[in-house]
Backbone bond lengths (Angstrom), bond angles and torsions (degrees), N, CA, C in turn:
res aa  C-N    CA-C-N  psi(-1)  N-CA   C-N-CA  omega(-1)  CA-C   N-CA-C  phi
1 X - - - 1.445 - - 1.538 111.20 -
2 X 1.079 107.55 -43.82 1.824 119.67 167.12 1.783 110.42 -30.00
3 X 1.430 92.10 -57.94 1.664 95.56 -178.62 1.796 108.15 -77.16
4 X 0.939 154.53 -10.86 0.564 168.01 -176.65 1.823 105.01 -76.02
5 X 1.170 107.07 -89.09 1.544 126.46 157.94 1.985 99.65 -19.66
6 X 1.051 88.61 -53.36 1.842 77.69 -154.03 1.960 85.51 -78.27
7 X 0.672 121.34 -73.01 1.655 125.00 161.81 1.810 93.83 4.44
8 X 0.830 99.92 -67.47 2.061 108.12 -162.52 1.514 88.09 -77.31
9 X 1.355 136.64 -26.66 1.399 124.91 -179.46 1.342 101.40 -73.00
10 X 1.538 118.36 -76.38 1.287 109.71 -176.39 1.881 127.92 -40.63
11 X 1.258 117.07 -34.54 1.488 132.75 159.28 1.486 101.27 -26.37
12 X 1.639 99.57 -81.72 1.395 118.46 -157.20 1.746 107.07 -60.24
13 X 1.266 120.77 -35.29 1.221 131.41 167.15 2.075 120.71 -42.19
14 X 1.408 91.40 -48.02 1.365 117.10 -164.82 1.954 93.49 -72.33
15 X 1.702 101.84 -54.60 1.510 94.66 166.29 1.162 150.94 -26.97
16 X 1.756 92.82 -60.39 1.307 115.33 -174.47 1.679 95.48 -63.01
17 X 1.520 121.96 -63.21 1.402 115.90 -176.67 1.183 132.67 -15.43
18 X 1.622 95.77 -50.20 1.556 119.80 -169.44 1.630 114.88 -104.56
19 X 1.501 95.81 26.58 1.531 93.99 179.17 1.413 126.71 45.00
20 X 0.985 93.81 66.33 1.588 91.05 -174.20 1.775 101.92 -133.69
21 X 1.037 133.20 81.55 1.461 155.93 -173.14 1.458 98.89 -69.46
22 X 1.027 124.43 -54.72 1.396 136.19 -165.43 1.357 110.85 -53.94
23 X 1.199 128.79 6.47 1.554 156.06 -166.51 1.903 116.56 -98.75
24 X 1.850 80.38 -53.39 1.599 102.82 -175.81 1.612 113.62 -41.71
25 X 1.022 139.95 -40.83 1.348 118.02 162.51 1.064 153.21 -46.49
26 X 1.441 105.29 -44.26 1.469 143.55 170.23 1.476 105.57 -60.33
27 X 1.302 111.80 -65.67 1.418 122.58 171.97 1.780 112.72 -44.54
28 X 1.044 122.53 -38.17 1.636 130.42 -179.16 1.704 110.45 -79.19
29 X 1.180 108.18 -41.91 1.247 106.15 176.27 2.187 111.87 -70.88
30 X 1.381 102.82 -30.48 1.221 106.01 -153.51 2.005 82.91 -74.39
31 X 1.203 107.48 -20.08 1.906 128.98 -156.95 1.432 85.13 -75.80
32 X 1.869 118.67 -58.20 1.755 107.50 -155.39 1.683 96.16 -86.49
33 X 1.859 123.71 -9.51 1.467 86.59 174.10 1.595 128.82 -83.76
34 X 1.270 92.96 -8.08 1.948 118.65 168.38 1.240 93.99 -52.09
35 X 1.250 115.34 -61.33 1.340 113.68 -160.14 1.745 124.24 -68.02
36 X 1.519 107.76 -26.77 0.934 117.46 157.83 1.937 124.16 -57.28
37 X 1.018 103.48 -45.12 1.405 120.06 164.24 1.096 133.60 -47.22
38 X 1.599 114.48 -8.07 1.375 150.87 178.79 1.386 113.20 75.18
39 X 1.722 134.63 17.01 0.875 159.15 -154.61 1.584 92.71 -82.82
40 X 1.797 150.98 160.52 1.095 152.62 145.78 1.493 99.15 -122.22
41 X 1.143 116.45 174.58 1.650 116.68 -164.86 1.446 98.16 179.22
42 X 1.707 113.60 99.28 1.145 109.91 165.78 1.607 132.97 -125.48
43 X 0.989 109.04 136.76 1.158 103.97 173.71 1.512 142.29 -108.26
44 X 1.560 111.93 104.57 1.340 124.58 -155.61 2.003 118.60 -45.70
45 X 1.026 90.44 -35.50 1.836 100.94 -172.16 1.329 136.82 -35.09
46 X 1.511 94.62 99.75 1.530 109.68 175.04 1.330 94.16 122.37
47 X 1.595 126.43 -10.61 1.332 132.61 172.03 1.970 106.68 -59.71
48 X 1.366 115.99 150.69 0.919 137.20 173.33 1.360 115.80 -81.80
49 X 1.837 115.48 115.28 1.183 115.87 -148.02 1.682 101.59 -86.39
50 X 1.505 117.30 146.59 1.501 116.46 -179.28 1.669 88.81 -132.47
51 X 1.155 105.63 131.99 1.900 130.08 178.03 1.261 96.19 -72.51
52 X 1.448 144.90 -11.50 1.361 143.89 173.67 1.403 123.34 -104.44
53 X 1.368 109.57 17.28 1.339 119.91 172.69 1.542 111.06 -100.93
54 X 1.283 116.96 115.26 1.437 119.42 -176.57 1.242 123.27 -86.51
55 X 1.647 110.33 -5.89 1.554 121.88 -173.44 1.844 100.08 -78.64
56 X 1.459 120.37 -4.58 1.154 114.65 -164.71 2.017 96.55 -138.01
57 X 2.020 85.10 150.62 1.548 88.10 170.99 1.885 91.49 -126.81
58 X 1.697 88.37 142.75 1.121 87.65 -172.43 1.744 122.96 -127.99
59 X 1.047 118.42 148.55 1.768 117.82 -173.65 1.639 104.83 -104.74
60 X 1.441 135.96 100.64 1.192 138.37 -156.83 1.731 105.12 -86.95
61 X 1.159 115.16 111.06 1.458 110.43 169.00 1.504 121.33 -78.80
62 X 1.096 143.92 123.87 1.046 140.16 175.71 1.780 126.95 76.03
63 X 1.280 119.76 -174.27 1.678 107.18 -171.41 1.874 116.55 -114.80
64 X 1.410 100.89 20.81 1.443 107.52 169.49 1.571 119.14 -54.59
65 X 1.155 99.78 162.26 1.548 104.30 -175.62 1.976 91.55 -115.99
66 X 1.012 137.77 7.56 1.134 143.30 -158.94 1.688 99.06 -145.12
67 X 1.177 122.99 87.63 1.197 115.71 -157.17 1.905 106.76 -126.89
68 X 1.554 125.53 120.54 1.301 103.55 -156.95 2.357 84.36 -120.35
69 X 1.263 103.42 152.49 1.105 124.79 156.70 1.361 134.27 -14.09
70 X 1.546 144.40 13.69 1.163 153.54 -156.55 1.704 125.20 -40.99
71 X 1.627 100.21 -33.72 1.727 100.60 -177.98 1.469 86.68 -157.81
72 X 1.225 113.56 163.81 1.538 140.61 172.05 1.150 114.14 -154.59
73 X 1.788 90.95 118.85 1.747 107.66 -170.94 1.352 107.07 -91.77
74 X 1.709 118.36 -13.92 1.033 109.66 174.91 1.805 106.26 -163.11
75 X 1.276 114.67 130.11 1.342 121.45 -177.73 1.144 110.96 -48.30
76 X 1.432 103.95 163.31 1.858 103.89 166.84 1.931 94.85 -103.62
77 X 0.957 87.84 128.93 1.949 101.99 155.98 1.279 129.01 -127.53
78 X 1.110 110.74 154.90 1.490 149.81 -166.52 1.412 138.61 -112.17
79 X 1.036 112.16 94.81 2.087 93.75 -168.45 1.772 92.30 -98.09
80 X 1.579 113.71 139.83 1.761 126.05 -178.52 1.819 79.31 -109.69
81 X 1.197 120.13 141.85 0.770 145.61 88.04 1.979 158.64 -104.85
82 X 1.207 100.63 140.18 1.400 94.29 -150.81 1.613 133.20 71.65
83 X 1.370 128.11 -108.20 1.315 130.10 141.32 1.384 130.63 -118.31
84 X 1.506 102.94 19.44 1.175 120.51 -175.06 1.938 113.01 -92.94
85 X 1.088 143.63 106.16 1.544 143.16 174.94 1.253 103.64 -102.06
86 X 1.187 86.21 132.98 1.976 106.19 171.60 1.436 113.78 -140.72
87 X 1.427 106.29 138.03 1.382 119.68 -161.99 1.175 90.08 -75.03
88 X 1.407 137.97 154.89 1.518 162.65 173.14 1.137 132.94 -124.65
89 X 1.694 115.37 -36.96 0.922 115.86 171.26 2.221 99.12 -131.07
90 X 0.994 106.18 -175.19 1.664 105.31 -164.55 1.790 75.55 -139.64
91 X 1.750 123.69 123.15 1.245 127.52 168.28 1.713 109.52 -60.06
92 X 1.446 110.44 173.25 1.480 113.41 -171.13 1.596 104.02 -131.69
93 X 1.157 125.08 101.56 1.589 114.04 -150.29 1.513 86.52 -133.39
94 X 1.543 94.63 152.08 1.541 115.19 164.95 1.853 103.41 -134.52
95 X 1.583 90.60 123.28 1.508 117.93 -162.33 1.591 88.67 -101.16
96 X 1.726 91.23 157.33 1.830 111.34 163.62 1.074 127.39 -172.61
């Protein structure tokens, strides 16, 4: 399911680039049956990067001390079951 997930990330990524909206439905529905699946799927971007976040690996551009989220090669996910969440996947981010 992992590959899968990132498969529909990179997709949806490629969309948005290319303007292509006409997608957005498809994409939401394909999003809440994941979610049903107990799957979480987030995507950090444009988030403000913290070195103490373990859900993420990160490639640091430059020498700021204020460093925000620029691209994500790969989401962070989550499978809930019950009330229990466990990280699954670790996001792939390039900060700046």
């Amino acid at each position: 399911m992992i590959i899968i997930i990132n498969q529909l990330f990179e997709i949806e990524k490629k969309a948005k680039d290319n303007d292509l909206s006409l997608f957005d439905r498809n994409f939401d529905r394909i999003h809440s049956e994941i979610e049903e699946m107990g799957y979480i799927i987030n995507n950090p971007l444009g988030k403000k990067y913290d070195e103490r976040d373990t859900s993420i690996e990160a490639s640091l551009v430059g020498n700021s001390t204020s460093l925000t989220i620029t691209k994500v090669l790969r989401p962070i996910i989550f499978f809930k079951e019950g009330d229990q969440i466990t990280l699954v996947q670790k996001g792939i981010v390039i900060a700046e």
